[in-house]
C-alpha positions, 0 to 999 in steps of 0.5 A: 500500500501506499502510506495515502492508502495507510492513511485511508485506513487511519494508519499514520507515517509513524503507526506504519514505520512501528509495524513490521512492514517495509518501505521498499519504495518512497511511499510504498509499503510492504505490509509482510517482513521478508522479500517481495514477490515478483508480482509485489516488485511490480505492483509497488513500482506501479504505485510509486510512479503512478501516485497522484494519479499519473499514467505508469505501466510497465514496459522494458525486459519486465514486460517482455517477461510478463508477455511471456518472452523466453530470450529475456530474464525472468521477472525474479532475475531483474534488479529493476522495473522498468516503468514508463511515465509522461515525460512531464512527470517530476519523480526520479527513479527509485529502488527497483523502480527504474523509471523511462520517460516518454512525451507520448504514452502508448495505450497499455495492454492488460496482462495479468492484471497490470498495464504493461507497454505493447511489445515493440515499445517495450522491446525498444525500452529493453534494447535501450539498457542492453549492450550484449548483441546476441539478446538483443538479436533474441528479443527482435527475433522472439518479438516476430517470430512470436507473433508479438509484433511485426517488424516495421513497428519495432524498427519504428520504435528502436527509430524514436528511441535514436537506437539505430546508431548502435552498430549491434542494434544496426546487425540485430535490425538487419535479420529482423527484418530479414526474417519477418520478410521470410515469414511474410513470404510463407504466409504468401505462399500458405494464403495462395495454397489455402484459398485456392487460388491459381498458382503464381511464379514466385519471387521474379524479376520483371523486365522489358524485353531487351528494356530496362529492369522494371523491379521485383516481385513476390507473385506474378501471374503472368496470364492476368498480369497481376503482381503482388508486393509484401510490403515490408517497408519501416520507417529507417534512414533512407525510407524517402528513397525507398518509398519513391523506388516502390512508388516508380515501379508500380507506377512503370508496371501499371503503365504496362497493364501489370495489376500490383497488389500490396500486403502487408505482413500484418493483413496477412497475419490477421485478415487473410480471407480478406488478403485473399479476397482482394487478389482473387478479385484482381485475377478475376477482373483481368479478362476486363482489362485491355491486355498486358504489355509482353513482359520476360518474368526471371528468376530473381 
């Protein structure tokens, strides 16, 4: 409890310091001798930084833990709790109570009871007091291998915390984004496989023939003329360039009578019926359409 709550109770500041209670935080009592269990390391920095009614959930490796992360430390191996506070809050960082500031608070997720960060801003929270590669490289993986989170949102976090200038985050970021593409591309191929549709050529280059390279693609099928793209785009350095690349070769196949459809890893995972729906629909529509420009489909 905190000592206002004591008060509630009509128990004073010097009634509490006489019972065999602990103060493990400024404020917080706990009302048993003897450690603290996890869950009361956590409520109490809860309380600590949530007092007089501010915003506090927790965030960093103690949220991976409670979300059920097997590359982080479990809850009793952490000397801190990371909580995440608005950045126009006055306290300092106390006990175990280790506070991260941040001028826009996310909406927080129930789990077990308690408000905790979504991963990937807890993730970037973790990734921020880690200096070991291999867990960083863990936590990025489990995060999307999980089914936590796509990739784009923890790269847009690790962004706004300025992380990616650290060369180990940089190696980290690069197989991340290697591997959510890879689960993306087998959701592809399980959402042709699952929904009947008719089979693609897979992952080929696009050209003019004895023209220029017009870009790659993850599906093509080459007698509707219809091309799908997985969109794994994140918001890191050079993303302008990358947007006006995928901007350029839509619009160069378009021209060419080529239908491009765009997916994303999340509509993939969570609305794939609907992915579905949306290709076949341009399959469909292509004996409407005037006929494609000759394109050579390669390997890519």
């Amino acid at each position: 409890m905190t000592l206002a709550q004591l008060r509630e109770h009509g128990v004073s500041a010097s009634e509490a310091a006489d019972r065999p209670w602990q103060q493990i935080l400024p404020g917080v009592f706990l009302l048993h001798p003897g450690p603290a269990t996890s869950e009361e390391r956590l409520h109490a920095a809860l309380m600590y930084a949530g007092r007089r009614g501010g915003e506090a959930m927790i965030t960093g490796l103690a949220a991976l833990a409670l979300y059920g992360f097997a590359s982080g430390p479990p809850l009793l191996a952490l000397q801190h709790i990371d909580v995440l506070v608005p950045s126009t809050r006055r306290l300092r960082s106390a006990g175990c109570a280790r506070l991260v500031r941040t001028p826009h608070p996310p909406r927080p997720f129930e789990v077990t009871g308690l408000p905790v960060a979504p991963v990937a801003r807890a993730v970037a929270d973790a990734v921020a007091q880690l200096t070991d590669a291999v867990t960083v490289r863990r936590l990025l993986s489990e995060s999307v291998r999980a089914g936590h989170c796509e990739p784009s949102a923890v790269v847009r976090e690790l962004t706004v915390a300025r992380l990616l200038s650290r060369p180990h985050v940089v190696d980290a970021v690069e197989s991340l984004l290697a591997e959510g593409r890879a689960i993306a591309e087998d959701r592809l191929y399980h959402l042709v496989r699952g929904y009947e549709l008719p089979d693609p050529v897979w992952n080929v280059d696009l050209r003019i023939p004895g023209g220029p390279h017009l870009g790659s693609v993850d599906a093509y099928w080459p007698d509707h003329a219809v091309a799908v793209e997985i969109d794994t785009r994140a918001p890191r350095q050079g993303e302008d360039e990358q947007w006006s690349e995928a901007v350029r070769k839509r619009d160069a196949l378009e021209q060419l009578g080529v239908t491009v459809v765009h997916i994303t890893p999340r509509k993939l995972r969570d609305y794939p019926e609907q992915q579905a729906a949306v290709v076949r629909t341009a399959l469909t529509a292509a004996g409407d359409r005037e006929p494609a420009a000759y394109l050579v489909v390669l390997p890519r």
